[in-house]
C-alpha positions as CSV (number, residue, x, y, z in Angstrom):
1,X,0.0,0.0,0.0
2,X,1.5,3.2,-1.3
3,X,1.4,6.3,0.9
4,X,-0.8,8.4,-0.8
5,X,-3.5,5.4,-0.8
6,X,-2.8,5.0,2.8
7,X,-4.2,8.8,3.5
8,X,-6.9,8.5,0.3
9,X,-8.5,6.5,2.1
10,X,-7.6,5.2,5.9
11,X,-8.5,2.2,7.5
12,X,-11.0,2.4,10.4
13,X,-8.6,1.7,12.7
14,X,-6.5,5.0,12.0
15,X,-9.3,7.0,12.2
16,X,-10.4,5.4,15.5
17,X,-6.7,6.3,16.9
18,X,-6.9,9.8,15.8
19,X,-10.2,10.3,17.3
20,X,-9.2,9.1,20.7
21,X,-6.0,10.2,21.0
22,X,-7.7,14.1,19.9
23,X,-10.3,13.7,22.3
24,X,-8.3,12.5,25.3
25,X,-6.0,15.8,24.4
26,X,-9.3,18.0,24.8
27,X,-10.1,16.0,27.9
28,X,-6.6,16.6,29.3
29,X,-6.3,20.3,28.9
30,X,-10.0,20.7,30.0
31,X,-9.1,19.6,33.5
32,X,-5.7,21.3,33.4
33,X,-7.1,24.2,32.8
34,X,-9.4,23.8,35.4
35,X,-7.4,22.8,37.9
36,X,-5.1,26.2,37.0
37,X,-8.4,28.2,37.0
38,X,-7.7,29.2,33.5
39,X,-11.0,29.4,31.1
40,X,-11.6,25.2,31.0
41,X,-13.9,25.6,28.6
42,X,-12.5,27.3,26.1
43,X,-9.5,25.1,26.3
44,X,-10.9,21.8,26.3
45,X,-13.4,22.8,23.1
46,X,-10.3,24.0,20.9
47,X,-8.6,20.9,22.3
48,X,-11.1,18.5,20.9
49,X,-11.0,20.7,17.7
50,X,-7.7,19.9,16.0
51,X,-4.1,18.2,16.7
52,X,-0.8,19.6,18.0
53,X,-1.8,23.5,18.0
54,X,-3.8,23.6,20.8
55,X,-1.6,21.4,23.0
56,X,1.5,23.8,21.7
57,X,-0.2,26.8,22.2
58,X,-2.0,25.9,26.5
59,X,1.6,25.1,27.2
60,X,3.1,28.5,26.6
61,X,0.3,30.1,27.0
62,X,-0.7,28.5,30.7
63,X,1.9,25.7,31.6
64,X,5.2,27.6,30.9
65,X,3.7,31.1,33.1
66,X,2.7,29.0,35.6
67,X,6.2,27.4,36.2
68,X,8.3,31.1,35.8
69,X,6.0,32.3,38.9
């Protein structure tokens, strides 16, 4: 199986992998975020919305500020 047929059209089991590994990074920052009191909400939707940006983007934007304090 050639690449490009590979992406063309996945098997069920990649898509199942995807789906649950972006979900349990929504889920993850979600309660992060609670737990640091920063906007939950907001964080865990736009987790559940794509893959690496939002991960990327809570630990500057939360993780990193909370360790320089």
């Amino acid at each position: 199986m050639r690449s490009h047929e590979f992406f063309d059209n996945p098997p069920v089991w990649f898509i199942a992998i995807i789906i649950l590994f972006v979900f349990c990074q929504g889920v993850w920052i979600f309660f992060d975020a609670q737990k640091r009191g920063r906007f939950p909400w907001l964080w865990g939707l736009w987790g559940i919305s794509n893959f690496p940006l939002p991960l990327i983007v809570y630990y500057f934007a939360v993780i990193r500020k909370d360790r320089k304090r």
